[in-house]
C-alpha positions as CSV (number, residue, x, y, z in Angstrom):
1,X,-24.0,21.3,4.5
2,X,-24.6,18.4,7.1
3,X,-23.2,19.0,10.4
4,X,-19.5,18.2,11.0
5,X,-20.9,16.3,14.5
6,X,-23.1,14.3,12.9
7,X,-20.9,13.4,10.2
8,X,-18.5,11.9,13.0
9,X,-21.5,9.8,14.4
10,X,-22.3,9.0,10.9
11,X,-18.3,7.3,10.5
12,X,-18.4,5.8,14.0
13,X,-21.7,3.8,12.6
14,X,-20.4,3.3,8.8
15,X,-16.9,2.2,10.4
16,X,-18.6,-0.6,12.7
17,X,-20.5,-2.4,9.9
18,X,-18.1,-2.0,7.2
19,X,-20.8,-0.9,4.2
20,X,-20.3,-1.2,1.0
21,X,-20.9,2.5,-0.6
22,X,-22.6,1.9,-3.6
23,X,-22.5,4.3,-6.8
24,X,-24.3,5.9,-8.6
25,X,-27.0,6.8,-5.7
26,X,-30.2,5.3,-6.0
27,X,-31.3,6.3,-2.1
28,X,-30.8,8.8,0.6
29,X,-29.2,6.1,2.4
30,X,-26.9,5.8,-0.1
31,X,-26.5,9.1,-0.2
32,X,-25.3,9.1,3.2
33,X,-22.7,6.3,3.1
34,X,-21.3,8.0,0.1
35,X,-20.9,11.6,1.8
36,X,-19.2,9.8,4.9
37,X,-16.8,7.8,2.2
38,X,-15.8,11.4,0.8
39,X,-15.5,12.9,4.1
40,X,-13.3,10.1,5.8
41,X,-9.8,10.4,5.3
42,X,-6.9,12.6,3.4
43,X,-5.0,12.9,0.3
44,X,-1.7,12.7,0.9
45,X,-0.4,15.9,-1.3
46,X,-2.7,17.8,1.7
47,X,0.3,16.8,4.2
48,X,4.2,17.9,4.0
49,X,7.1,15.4,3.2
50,X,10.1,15.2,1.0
51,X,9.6,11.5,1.5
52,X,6.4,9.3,1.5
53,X,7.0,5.5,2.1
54,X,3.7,3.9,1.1
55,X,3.6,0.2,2.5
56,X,0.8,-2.1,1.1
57,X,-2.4,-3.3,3.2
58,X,-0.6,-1.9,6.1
59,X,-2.6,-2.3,9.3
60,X,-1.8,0.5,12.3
61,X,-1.7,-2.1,15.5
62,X,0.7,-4.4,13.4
63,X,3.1,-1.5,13.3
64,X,2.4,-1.3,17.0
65,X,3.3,-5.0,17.6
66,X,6.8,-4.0,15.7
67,X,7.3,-0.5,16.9
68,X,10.2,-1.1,19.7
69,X,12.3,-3.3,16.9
70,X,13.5,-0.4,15.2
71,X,14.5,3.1,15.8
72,X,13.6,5.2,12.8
73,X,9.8,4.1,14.0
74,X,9.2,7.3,16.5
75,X,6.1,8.5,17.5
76,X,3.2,6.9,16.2
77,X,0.3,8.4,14.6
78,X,-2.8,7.4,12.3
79,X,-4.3,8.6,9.6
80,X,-7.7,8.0,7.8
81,X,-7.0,6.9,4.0
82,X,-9.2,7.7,1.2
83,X,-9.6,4.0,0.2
84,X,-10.2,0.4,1.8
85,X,-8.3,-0.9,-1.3
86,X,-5.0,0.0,-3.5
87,X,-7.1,1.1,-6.4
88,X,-8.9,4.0,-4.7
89,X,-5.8,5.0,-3.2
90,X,-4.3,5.5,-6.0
91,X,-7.0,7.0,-8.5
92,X,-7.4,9.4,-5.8
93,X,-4.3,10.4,-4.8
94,X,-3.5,11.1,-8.0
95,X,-6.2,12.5,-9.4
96,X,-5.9,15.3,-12.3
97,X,-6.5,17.9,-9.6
98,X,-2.6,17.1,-8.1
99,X,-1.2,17.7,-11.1
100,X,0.8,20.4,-9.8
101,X,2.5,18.4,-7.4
102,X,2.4,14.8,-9.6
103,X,4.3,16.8,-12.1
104,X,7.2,17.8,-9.5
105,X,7.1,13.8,-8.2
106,X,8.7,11.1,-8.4
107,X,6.9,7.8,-7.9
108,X,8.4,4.5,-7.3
109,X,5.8,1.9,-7.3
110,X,5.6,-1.9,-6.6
111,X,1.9,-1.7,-7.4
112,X,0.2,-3.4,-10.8
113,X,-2.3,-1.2,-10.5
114,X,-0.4,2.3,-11.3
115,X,-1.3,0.4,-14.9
116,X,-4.8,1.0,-14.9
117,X,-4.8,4.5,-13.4
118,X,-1.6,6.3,-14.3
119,X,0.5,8.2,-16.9
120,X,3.9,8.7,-16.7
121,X,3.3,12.2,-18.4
122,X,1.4,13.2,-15.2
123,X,4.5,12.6,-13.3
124,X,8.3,13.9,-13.1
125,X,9.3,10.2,-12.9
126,X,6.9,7.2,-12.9
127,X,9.1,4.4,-12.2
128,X,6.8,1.3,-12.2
129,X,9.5,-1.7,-11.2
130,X,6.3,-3.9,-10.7
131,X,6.9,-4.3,-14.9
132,X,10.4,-5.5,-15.1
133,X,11.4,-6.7,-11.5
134,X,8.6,-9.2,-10.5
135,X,9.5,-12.2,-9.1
136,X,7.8,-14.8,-10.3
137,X,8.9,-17.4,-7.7
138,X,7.5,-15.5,-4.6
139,X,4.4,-13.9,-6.9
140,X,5.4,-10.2,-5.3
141,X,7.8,-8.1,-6.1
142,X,11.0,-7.9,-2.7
143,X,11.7,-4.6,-1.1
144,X,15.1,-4.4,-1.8
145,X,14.5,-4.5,-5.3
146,X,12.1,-1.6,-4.6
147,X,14.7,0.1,-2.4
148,X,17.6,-0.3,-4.7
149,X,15.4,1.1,-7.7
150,X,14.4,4.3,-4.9
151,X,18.0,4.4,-3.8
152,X,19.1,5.8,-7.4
153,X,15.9,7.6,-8.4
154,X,16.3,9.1,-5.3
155,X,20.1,10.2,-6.2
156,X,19.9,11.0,-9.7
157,X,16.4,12.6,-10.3
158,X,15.2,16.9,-10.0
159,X,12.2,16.0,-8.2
160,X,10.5,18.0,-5.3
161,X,8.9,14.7,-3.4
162,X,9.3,11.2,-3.6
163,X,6.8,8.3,-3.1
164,X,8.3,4.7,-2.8
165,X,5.4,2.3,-2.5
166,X,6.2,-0.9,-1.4
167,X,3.6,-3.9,-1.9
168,X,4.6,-5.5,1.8
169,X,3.4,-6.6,4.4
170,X,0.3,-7.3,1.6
171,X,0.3,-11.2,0.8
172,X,2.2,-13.8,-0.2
173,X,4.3,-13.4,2.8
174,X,7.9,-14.0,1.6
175,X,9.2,-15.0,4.9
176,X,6.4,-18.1,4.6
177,X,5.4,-18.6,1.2
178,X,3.6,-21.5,2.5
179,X,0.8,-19.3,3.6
180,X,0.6,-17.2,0.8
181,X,-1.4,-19.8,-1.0
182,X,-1.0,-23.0,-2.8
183,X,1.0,-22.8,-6.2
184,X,0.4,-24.2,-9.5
185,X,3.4,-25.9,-10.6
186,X,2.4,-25.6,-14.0
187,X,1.3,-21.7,-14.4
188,X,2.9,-20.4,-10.8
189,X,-0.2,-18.8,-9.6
190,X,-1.9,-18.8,-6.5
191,X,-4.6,-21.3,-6.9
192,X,-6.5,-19.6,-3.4
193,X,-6.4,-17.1,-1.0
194,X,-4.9,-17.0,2.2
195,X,-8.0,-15.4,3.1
196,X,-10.2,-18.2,2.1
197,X,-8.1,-20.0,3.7
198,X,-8.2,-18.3,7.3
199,X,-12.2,-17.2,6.5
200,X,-12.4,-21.3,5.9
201,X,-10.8,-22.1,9.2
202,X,-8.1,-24.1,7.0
203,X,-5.5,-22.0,9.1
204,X,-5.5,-20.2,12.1
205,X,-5.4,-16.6,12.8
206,X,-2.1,-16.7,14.8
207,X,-0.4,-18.3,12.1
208,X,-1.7,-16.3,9.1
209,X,-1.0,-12.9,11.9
210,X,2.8,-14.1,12.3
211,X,3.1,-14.7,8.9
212,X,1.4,-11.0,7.9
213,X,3.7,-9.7,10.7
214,X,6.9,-11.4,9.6
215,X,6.5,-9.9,6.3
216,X,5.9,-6.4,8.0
217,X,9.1,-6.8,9.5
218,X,10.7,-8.0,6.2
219,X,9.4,-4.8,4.6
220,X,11.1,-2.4,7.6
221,X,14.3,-4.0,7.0
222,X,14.5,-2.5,3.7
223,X,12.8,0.2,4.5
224,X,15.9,1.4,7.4
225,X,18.2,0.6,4.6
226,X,16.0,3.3,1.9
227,X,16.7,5.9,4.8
228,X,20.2,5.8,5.3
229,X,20.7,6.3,1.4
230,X,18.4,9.3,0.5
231,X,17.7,12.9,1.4
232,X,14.4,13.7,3.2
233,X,14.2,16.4,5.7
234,X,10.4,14.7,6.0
235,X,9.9,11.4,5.3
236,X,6.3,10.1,6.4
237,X,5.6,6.0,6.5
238,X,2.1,5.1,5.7
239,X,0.0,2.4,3.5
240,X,-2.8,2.4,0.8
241,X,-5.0,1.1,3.3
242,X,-5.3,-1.8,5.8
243,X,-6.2,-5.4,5.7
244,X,-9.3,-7.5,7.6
245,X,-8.5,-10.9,9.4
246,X,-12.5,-11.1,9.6
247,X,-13.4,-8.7,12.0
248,X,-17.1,-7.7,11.2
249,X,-16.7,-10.4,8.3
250,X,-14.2,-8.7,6.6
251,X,-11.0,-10.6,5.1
252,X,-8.0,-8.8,2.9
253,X,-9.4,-5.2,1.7
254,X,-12.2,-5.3,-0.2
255,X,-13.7,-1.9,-2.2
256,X,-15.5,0.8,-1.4
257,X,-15.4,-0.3,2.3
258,X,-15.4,2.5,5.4
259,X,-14.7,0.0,8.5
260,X,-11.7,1.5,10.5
261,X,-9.6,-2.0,10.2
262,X,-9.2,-0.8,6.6
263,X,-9.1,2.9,6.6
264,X,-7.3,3.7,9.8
265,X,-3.8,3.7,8.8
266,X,0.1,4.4,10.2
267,X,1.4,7.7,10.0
268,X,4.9,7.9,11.1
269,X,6.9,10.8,11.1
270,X,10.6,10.6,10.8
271,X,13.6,11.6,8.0
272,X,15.9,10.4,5.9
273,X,20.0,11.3,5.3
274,X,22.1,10.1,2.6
275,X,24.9,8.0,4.4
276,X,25.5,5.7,1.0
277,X,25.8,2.5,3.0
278,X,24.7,0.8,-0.2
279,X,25.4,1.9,-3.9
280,X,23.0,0.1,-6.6
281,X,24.0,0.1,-9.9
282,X,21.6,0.5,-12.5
283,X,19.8,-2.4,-13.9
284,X,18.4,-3.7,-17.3
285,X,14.7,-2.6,-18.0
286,X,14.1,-5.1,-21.1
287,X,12.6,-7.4,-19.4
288,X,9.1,-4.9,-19.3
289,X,5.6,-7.0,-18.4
290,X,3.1,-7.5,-21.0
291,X,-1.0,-7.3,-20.5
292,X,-0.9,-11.0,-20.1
293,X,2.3,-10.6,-17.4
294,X,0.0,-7.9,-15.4
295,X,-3.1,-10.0,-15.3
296,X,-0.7,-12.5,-14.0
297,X,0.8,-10.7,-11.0
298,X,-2.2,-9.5,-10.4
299,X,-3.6,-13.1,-9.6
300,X,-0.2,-13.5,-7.6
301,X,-1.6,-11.0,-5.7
302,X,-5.1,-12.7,-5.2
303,X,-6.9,-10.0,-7.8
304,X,-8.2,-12.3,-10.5
């Protein structure tokens, strides 16, 4: 077994350049990258919570810049997630050795990509509102759709834990859907990336940062709301992973990448009581997305 110091040194220098692991292994180099990617970062069934609030592309000194604007945000901590993007977050996390506690969990996602990697059977409740609550007009799906939808899973269901995964402050920023990216009239997707865009120097950094931060803040809002209408002795804040605005090159969240801008994540303590300051009512599931819906909002989302 390598030594656990060397290993550290190993993430400092992995974390710095941002490397691509590459699989299967072809080198000892390789090698190396890969056993840093395994060793950095946790799974988040190694932690204790009634509660995990999973915000997407969630970077830990943005939640510094909005940390004094509300009061459920305590003490501030980081953690170390086990992907740079939403997909390895999620196959990992989830992975067919937490059954166990998948099976006892309810998970409320915002995220297309529970469709490639998930099974409701593997879960107590796999509520995927990304299928039948999309909004097609903003190309994201709100948080107060997402919190409503918690809001009653959250009342109704005989889970142990509950993870409500939220797809802001990750782009198009609803607060300025002018940034998010230029819009086909005829087919309403995103015809380029904000991070083209900023990587292009067709926008600047401070306003691509206000709008990422705005759309933080838009997220909290609903987020305050989610705790004041559920129980959670522990609820934990946190995010799939973090997002570049081109340090070391690096622009959104890429795969398979170690650099600390996208693996060093938020990890807020706090809880949750059931006040019912807001009473959803259950809504009509018809509406559920097709294979031709999903590639869609996955391309409002910048993936295709």
């Amino acid at each position: 077994m390598m030594n656990r110091g060397l290993i550290e040194v190993l993430k400092d220098e992995v974390w710095k350049t941002g490397v691509r692991v590459k699989r299967p292994l072809t080198t000892l180099r390789e090698g190396v990258r890969d056993l840093v990617f395994d060793a950095v970062g946790m799974e988040v069934y190694d932690a204790e919570w009634d509660l995990l609030v999973v915000l997407d592309a969630f970077r830990a000194d943005a939640l510094r810049s909005v940390q004094d604007e509300y009061e459920f945000l305590g003490d501030m901590d980081t953690a170390f997630s086990k992907g740079s993007s939403s997909r390895e977050w999620i196959s990992t996390n989830f992975h067919e050795r937490h059954r166990n506690w998948t099976k006892r969990t309810a998970y409320v996602t915002g995220n297309p990509f529970s469709n490639d990697y998930l099974d409701k059977n593997h879960f107590n409740i796999l509520d995927e509102v990304w299928r039948y609550h999309w909004d097609d007009e903003v190309g994201t799906i709100p948080p107060d759709v997402m919190t409503k939808r918690a809001i009653l899973v959250g009342r109704n269901g005989d889970h142990d834990r509950m993870i409500v995964h939220y797809m802001q402050p990750h782009f198009p920023s609803i607060p300025h859907p002018e940034i998010g990216s230029a819009v086909d009239p005829e087919t309403n997707v995103w015809l380029d990336s904000v991070w083209d865009r900023l990587e292009s120097d067709d926008i600047s950094y401070e306003r691509v940062w206000e709008a990422y931060l705005d759309n933080l803040r838009h997220v909290l809002d609903s987020v305050s709301v989610l705790l004041k209408n559920v129980e959670a002795e522990t609820a934990i804040l946190t995010a799939d992973h973090g997002d570049g605005f081109g340090e070391e090159g690096i622009y959104g969240h890429p795969r398979l990448r170690t650099h600390r801008v996208l693996r060093e994540v938020p990890w807020v303590m706090t809880d949750a009581t059931d006040e019912e300051t807001l009473l959803p009512e259950e809504t009509d599931h018809d509406n559920i997305a097709n294979e031709e819906d999903i590639e869609k909002r996955l391309a409002d989302l910048g993936y295709r």
